[in-house]
C-alpha positions, 0 to 999 in steps of 0.5 A: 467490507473490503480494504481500498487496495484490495477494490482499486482495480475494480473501482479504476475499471467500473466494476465497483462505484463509490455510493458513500463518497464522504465516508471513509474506512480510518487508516490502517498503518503498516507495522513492521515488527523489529528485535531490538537486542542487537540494534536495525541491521544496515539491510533492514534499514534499506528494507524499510525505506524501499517499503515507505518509498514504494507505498508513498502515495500509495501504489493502489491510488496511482492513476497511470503509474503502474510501477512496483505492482504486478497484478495487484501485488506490491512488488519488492 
């Protein structure tokens, strides 16, 4: 079974159908793992709002807007 990021491509261009349109994979978070003996540095901070913001909606759902992703890579 593969993630929806990983077949959006292939489902946009007919390659891949949905044959179980009710059913769906539950969601898998991104978890950034953080030190907390000195506290988040201004440019970690940066990192993770441009990470939330690039995957918000998520780039893979996108119809149109190809924006951040080069062939099928988020782009940072």
């Amino acid at each position: 079974m593969r993630s929806e990021w990983d077949v959006a491509e292939d489902l946009r261009a007919g390659r891949l159908v949905r044959v179980l349109h009710d059913w769906r994979l539950p969601p898998a978070d991104i978890v950034a793992l953080l030190g907390a003996r000195h506290g988040r540095s201004a440019r970690t901070a940066r990192f993770l709002e441009l990470v939330h913001a690039m995957l918000t909606p998520p780039p893979w759902r996108r119809n149109s807007d190809k924006r951040g992703m080069t062939s099928g890579r988020l782009v940072l």
